[in-house]
C-alpha positions as CSV (number, residue, x, y, z in Angstrom):
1,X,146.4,20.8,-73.3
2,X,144.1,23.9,-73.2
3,X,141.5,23.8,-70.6
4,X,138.6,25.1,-72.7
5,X,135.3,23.9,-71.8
6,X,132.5,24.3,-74.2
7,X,130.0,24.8,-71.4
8,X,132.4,27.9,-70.5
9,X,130.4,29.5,-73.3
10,X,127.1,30.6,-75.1
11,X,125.8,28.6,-78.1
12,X,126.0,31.5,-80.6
13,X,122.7,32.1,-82.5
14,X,121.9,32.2,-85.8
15,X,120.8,35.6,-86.0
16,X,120.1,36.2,-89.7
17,X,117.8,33.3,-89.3
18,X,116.3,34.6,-86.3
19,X,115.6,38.2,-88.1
20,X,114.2,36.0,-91.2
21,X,111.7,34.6,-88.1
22,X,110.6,37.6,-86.5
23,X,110.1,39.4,-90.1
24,X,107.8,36.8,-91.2
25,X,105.1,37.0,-88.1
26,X,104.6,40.8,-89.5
27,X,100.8,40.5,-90.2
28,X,99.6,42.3,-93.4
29,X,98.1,45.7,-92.5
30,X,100.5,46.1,-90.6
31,X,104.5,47.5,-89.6
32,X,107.2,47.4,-87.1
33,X,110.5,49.5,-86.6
34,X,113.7,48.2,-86.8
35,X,113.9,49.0,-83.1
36,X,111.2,47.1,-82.0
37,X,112.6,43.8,-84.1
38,X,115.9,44.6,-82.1
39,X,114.0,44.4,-79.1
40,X,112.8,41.2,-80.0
41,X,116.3,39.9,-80.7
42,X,117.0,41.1,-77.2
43,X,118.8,44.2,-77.5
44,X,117.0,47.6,-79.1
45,X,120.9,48.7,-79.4
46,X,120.7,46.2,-82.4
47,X,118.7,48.2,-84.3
48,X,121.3,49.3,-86.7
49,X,122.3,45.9,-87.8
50,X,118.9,44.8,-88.5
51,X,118.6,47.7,-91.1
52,X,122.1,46.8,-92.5
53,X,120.5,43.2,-92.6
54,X,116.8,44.5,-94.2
55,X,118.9,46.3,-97.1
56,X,121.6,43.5,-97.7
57,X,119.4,40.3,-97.8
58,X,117.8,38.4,-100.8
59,X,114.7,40.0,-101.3
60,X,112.0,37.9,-103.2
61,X,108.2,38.5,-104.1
62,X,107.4,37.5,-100.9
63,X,109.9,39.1,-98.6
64,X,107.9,41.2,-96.0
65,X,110.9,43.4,-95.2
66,X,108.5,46.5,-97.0
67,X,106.8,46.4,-93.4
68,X,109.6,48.0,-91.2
69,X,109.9,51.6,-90.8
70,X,111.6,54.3,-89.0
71,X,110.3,54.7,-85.7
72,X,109.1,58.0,-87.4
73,X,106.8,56.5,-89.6
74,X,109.1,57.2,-92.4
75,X,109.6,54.4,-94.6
76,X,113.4,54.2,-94.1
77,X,115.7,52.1,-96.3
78,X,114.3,49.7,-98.8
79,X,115.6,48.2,-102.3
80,X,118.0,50.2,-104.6
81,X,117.2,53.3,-101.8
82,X,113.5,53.2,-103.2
83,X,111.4,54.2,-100.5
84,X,108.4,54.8,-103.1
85,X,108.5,51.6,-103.5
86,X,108.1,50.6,-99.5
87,X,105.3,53.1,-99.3
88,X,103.7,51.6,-102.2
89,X,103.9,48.0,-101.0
90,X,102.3,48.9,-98.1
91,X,99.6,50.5,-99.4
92,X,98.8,47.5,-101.3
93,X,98.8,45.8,-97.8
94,X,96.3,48.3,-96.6
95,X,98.8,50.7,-94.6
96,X,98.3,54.0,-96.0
97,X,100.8,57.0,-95.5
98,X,100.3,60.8,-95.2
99,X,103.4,62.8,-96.6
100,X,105.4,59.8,-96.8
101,X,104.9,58.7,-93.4
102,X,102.6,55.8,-91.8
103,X,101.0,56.1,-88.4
104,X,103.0,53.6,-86.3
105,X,100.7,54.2,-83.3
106,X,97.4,52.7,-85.4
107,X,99.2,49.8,-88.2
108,X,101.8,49.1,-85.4
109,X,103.1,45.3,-84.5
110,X,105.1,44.3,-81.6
111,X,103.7,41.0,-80.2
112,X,106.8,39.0,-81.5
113,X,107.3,35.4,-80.6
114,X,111.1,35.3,-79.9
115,X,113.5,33.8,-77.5
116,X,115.6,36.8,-77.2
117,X,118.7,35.7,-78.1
118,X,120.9,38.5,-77.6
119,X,119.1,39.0,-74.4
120,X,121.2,35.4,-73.3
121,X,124.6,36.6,-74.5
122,X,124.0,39.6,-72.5
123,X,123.3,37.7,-69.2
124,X,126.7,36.0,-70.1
125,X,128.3,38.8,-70.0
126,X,126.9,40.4,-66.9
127,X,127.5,36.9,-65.2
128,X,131.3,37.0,-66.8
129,X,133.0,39.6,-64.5
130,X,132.4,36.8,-61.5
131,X,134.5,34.9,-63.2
132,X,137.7,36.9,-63.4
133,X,140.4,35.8,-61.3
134,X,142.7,38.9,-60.8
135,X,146.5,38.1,-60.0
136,X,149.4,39.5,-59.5
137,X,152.1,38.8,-61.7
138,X,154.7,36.7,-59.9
139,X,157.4,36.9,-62.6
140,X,158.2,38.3,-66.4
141,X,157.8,35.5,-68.5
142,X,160.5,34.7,-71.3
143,X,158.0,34.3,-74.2
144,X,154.7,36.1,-74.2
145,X,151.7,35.5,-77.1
146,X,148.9,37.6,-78.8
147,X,145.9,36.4,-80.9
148,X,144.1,38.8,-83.5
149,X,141.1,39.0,-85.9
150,X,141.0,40.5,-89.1
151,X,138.7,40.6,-91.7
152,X,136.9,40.2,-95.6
153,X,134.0,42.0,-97.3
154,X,132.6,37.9,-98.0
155,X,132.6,37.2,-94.5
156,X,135.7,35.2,-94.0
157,X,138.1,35.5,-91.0
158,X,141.6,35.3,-90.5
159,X,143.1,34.8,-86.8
160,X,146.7,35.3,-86.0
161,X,148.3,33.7,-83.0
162,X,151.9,35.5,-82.5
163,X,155.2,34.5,-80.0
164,X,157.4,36.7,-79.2
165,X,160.8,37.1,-76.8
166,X,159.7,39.1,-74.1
167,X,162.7,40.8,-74.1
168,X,163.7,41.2,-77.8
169,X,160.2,41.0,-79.4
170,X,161.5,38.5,-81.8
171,X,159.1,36.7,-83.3
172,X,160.1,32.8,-82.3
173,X,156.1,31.3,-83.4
174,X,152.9,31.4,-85.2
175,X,150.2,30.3,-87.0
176,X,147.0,31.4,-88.7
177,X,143.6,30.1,-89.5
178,X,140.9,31.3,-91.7
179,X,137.4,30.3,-92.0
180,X,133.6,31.8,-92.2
181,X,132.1,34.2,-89.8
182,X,128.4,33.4,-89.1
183,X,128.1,35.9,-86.3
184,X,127.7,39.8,-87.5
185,X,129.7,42.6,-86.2
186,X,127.4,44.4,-83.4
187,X,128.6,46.9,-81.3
188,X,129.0,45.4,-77.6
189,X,129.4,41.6,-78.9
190,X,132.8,41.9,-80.7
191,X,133.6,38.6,-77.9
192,X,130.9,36.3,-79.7
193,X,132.3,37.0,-83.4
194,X,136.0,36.3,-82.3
195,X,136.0,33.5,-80.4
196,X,135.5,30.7,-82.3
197,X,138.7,31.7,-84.6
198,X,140.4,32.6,-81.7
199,X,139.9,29.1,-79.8
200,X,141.0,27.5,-83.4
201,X,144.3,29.0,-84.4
202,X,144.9,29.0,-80.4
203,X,144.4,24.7,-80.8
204,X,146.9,25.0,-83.6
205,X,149.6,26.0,-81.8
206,X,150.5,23.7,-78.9
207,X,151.4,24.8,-75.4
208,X,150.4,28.2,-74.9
209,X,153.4,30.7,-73.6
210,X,152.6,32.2,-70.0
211,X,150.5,35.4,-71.2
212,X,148.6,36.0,-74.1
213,X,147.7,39.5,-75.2
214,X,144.7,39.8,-77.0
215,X,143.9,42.4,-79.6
216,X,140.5,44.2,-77.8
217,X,139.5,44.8,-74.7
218,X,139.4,42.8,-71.8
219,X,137.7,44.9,-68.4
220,X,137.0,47.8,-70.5
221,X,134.0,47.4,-72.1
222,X,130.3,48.4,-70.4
223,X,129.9,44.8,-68.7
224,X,133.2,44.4,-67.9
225,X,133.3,41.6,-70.3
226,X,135.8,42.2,-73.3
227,X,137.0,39.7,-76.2
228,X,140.2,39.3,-73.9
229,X,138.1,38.7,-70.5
230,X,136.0,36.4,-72.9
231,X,139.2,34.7,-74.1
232,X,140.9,34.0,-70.4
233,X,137.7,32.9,-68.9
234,X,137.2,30.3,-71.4
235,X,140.7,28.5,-71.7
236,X,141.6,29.7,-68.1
237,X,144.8,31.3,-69.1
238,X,146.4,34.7,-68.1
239,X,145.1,37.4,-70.7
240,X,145.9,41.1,-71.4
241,X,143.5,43.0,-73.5
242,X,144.6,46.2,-75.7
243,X,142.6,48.3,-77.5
244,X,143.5,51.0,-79.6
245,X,140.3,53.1,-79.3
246,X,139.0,54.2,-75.7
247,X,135.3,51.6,-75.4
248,X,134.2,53.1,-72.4
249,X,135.4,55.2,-68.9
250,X,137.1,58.4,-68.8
251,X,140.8,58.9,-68.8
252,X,143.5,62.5,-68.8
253,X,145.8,61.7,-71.6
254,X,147.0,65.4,-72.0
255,X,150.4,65.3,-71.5
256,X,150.7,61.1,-71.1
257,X,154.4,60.2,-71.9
258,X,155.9,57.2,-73.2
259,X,156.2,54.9,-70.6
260,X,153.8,56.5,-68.5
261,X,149.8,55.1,-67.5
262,X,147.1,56.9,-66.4
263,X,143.9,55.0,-64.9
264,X,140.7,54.6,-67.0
265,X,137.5,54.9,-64.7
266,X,134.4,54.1,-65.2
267,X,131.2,54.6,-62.8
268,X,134.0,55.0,-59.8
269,X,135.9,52.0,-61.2
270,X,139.9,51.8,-62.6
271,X,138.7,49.6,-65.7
272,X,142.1,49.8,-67.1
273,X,145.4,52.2,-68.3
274,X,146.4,54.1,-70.7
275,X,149.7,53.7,-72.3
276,X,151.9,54.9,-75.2
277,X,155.0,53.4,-76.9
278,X,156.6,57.3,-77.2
279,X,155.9,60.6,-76.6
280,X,154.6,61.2,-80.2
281,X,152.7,57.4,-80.7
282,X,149.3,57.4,-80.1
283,X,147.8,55.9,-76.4
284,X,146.9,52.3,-76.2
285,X,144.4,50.9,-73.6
286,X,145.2,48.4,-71.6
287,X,143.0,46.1,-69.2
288,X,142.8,42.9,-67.4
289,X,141.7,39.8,-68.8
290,X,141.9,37.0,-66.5
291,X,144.2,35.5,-64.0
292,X,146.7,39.0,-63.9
293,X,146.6,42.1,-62.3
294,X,146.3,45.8,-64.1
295,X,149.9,46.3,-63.0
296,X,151.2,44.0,-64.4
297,X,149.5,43.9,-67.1
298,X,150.8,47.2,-68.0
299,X,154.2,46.3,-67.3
300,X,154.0,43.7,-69.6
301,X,152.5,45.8,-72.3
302,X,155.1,48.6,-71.8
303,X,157.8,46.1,-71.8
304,X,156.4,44.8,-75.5
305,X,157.2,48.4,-77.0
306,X,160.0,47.9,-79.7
307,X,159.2,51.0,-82.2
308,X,155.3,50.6,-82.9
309,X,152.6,52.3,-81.5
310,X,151.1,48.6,-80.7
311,X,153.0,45.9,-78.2
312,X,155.3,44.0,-80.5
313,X,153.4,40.3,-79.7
314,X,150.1,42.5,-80.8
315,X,152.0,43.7,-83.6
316,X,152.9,40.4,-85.1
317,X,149.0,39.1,-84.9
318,X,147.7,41.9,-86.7
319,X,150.0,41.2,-89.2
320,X,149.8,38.1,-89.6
321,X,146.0,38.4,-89.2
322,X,145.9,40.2,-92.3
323,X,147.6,38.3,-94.1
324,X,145.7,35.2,-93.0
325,X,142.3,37.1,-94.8
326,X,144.7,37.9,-98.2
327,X,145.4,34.0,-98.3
């Protein structure tokens, strides 16, 4: 039985529904950025999402949306790229604009009645690291697993969970699950988007081998608190996370052979390794999850290498991932 604990983790927020909230305190007469309503969600690093969100949602008669600009005064984004159309809107709400550009300083609102809700999944993640058992690995396992994430345009999401032969890299189990996303893609909070699927197909597939990998980081990321450190913490199981694109820290990989790591640091921290299946593949990164070690970790990884750039296990789940989201 997996020993995941629902207390182990966050109640996601609805954040569309918590944009639609903040949007509709926006007096008349007056604006806000999309930084400041990413401040009010708790993180001003959001700011791009909520003008992804302001140009994407159902707009109505009475949608306010017209009242966020660029920090600029500019009017930014708006319906069909009309930005005329923003400027005149708020004109009719009594905000006038010289050369295309309202004075933020004067029409400006910020006094937002939120509970932050990004602001609490960050505090999970700065209280995560705590939580991380390292390990060393006592023994190579005879059957290793990954889990990945893919997925659609509509919002549905397909995770893969793969078993493999440690030593072959035959594929021995699986099983896929697909199902609505609710939480959006934001940079920093890839953990609170993939978890849900990634607890599901893991419940679909019985006793879990003696390591997963996990698709995404685990260590390396800027709080130390990656999908794969997320992942481990919650069902207490050894995890390995690999990413195929360097999140964070600083790393030499002229000259990095197959079969050869180099350390990935970060503020004076090893964070995680660098890897690559050949002398010609591209590097992977590699980092602790929970309940291992970084050497072993990487010994494990290396030992997954059977002619792709990716760990075979990790090569199975994005596969299968993918074809999870194709139906």
């Amino acid at each position: 039985m997996i020993g995941f604990m629902p207390a182990a983790l966050p109640p996601l927020p609805d954040l569309p529904a918590a944009l639609t909230s903040l949007l509709q305190q926006i007096p008349r007469g007056s604006v806000t950025t999309y930084g400041d309503l990413a401040e009010a969600l708790g993180d001003r690093t959001a700011a791009r999402w909520v003008g992804e969100f302001l140009v994407d949602h159902r707009h109505d008669a009475g949608c306010p949306c017209h009242r966020v600009v660029l920090k600029s005064g500019q009017a930014g984004n708006y319906i069909a790229g009309d930005a005329d159309a923003k400027l005149r809107r708020l004109a009719d709400d009594g905000v006038p604009n010289i050369g295309g550009a309202v004075d933020v300083a004067t029409y400006g609102f910020t006094a937002f009645r939120s509970d932050r809700p990004l602001a609490r999944l960050i505090d999970f993640q700065d209280e995560l690291p705590a939580r991380i058992r390292i390990e060393p690995l006592q023994e190579i396992p005879e059957l290793v697993g990954a889990v990945d994430v893919a997925y659609t345009a509509d919002g549905q999401g397909g995770a893969a969970f793969a078993v493999v032969e440690t030593a072959t890299g035959r594929l021995v189990r699986s099983a896929t699950v697909r199902k609505p996303v609710n939480f959006p893609y934001l940079t920093g909070y890839l953990s609170f988007r993939e978890i849900g699927l990634l607890l599901d197909v893991i419940a679909e597939v019985g006793p879990l081998p003696p390591v997963l990998f996990v698709d995404g980081n685990g260590m390396l990321h800027p709080r130390r608190a990656g999908i794969a450190a997320t992942l481990g913490v919650a069902i207490d199981h050894p995890t390995i996370g690999v990413g195929k694109k360097l999140l964070c820290g600083k790393v030499d990989l002229v000259g990095l052979r197959g079969g050869e790591s180099r350390a990935i640091v970060d503020r004076h921290e090893t964070i995680g390794a660098a890897i690559r299946a050949s002398d010609k593949s591209k590097p992977v990164f590699v980092s602790v999850g929970n309940r291992i070690d970084l050497a072993g970790a990487v010994d494990l990884a290396q030992r997954q290498f059977f002619g792709h750039r990716l760990p075979e296990v990790i090569y199975h789940a994005d596969r299968l991932s993918k074809v999870a989201v194709r139906g």
